[in-house]
Phi, psi and omega in degrees: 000135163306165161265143195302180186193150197242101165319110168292335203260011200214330152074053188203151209250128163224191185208150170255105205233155205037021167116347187212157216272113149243124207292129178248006177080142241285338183290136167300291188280349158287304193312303186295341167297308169294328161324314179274339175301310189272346164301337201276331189289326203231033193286138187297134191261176181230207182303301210285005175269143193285159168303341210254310188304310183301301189314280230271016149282336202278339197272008185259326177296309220283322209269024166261297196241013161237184182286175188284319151313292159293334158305327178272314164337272193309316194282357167301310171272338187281354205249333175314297201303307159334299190302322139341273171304303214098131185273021150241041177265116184290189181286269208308004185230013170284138166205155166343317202293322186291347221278301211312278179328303198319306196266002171260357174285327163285085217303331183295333212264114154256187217288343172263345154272003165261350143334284175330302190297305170315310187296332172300303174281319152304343172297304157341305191282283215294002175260318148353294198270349170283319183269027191064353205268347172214146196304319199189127190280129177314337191247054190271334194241036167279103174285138214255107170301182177257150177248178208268141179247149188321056186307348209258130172203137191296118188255173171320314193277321174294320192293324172309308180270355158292271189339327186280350173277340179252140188256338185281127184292340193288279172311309164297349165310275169358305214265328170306321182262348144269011157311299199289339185228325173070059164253164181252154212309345166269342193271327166305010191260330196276311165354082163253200175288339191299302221278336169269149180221105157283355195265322188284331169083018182237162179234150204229137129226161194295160171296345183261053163223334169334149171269176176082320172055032153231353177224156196294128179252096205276106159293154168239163181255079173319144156347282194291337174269323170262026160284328172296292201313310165314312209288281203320308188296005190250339182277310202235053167277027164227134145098177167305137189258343135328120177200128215273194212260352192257024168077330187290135177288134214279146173261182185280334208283314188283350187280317195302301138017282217269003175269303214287305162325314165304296183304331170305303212273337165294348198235326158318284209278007170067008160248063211275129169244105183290135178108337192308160178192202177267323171332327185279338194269030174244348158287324175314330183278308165328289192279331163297353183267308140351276192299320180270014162123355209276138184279148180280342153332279172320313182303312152319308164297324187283337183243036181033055166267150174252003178221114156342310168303331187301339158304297188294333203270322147220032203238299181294137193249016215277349177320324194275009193248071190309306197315314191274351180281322154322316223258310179305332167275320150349298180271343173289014180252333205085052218216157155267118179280109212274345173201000000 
């Protein structure tokens, strides 16, 4: 770590550290005090140190410099894992075998959550050997089961008849408008009036609502979306403008809620999609966006991914769509496809 240095124009001591400049404040002898806190924080671990110590330093780091979100992801799994191990099993007697029981022991968990888990738990080592604080992870040749990939996804015609199950105008906002932006189900929840540019036909939210929290995450609209937007911001200009019928900006607990019910009332009504949630109907956006000529590249961008591949890799469904695949080699030949 560097040593500090007193900014004039800021009339303040900071120092640069993990990658960002940190203000340690106008006092000389506060700074270097705090100064040594954070040398002793990022003091080197060795074999003879516990497993439980290295986790709740990586997880004192995460809920300082991630999101909120992502802290309860890791600490969700790393403290499963602790609890697993015993929190006095040191670094140096850590092995593959623990990773191994931990997740056969977990009967509920299937491969993308025990995906999930393994990454939560090597992230703990490798943010370790990245900040120098350990030579090298005991969990380096611990492998990532594959995870499941998402098949269930909202088609036009499915989406049509999911509206007809819903009576609230609230929840169909909600369901209209990730059909209509193929934003994902957190960042519509985040969505207020400040944050739209109706003229422009986009919704900006800033970066630190973003995921990645590094770049501004811009919705773009259709004609139908922003006539919904318009309409919500003239109801609601203050605060999220998604809102369940009890006035409240909807949570993951209420969204899940009113899917599960939904599916009850589609498997009534002998039309069932099974697996539905919001997530699908933000896969729904992907392949129909496809299927009408959208290049995947542009599809990616509309659906704020930074790696372009993501589309192909878990978003788009078109293997399953024989019909248009009959009907797309037809046309890479030049051909009509006559049945």
């Amino acid at each position: 770590m560097r040593k500090p240095f007193f900014k004039k124009s800021h009339k303040s001591w900071y120092v640069h550290h993990q990658g960002r400049m940190q203000k340690l404040g106008p006092d000389k002898d506060e700074a270097f005090r705090r100064y040594h806190e954070l040398m002793a924080d990022d003091a080197p671990v060795s074999d003879g140190d516990r497993v439980a110590t290295l986790a709740n330093a990586y997880l004192e780091w995460c809920q300082k410099n991630r999101s909120a979100q992502t802290y309860d992801f890791y600490q969700k799994f790393i403290s499963s894992f602790i609890r697993s191990t015993g929190v006095k099993l040191l670094i140096g007697n850590l092995k593959p075998f623990h990773v191994t029981n931990w997740l056969d022991s977990q009967k509920r968990w299937n491969d993308t959550t025990k995906h999930n888990a393994v990454r939560a738990v090597k992230r703990v080592f490798n943010w370790a050997v990245r900040d120098g604080r350990l030579q090298k992870s005991p969990l380096l040749t611990v492998e990532r089961p594959t995870p499941r990939r998402r098949e269930v996804f909202v088609s036009v015609d499915q989406f049509e008849l999911i509206l007809k199950q819903v009576a609230d105008q609230q929840f169909r906002d909600y369901l209209q408008f990730l059909s209509e932006t193929g934003a994902r189900p957190q960042e519509a929840k985040l969505v207020e009036a400040r944050h739209c540019e109706l003229d422009a036909a986009r919704i900006v939210l800033p970066a630190s609502d973003a995921k990645g929290k590094r770049f501004p995450r811009v919705i773009y609209l259709t004609e139908a979306a922003c006539r919904l937007v318009a309409r919500i911001c003239q109801e609601q200009p203050d605060g999220p403008l998604l809102r369940n019928m009890d006035g409240n900006p909807w949570t993951k607990d209420s969204v899940n809620c009113r899917f599960r019910r939904l599916r009850a009332r589609l498997e009534k009504a002998e039309t069932p999609i099974p697996g539905l949630c919001a997530t699908a109907v933000r896969h729904g956006f992907a392949t129909t966006a496809l299927k009408n000529g959208v290049d995947p590249v542009t599809v990616s961008i509309l659906m704020g991914h930074a790696d372009a591949s993501q589309v192909a890799k878990t978003y788009q469904h078109l293997a399953v769509d024989s019909e248009f695949l009959r009907n797309s080699i037809a046309k890479a030949r030049g051909r009509r496809q006559t049945s």
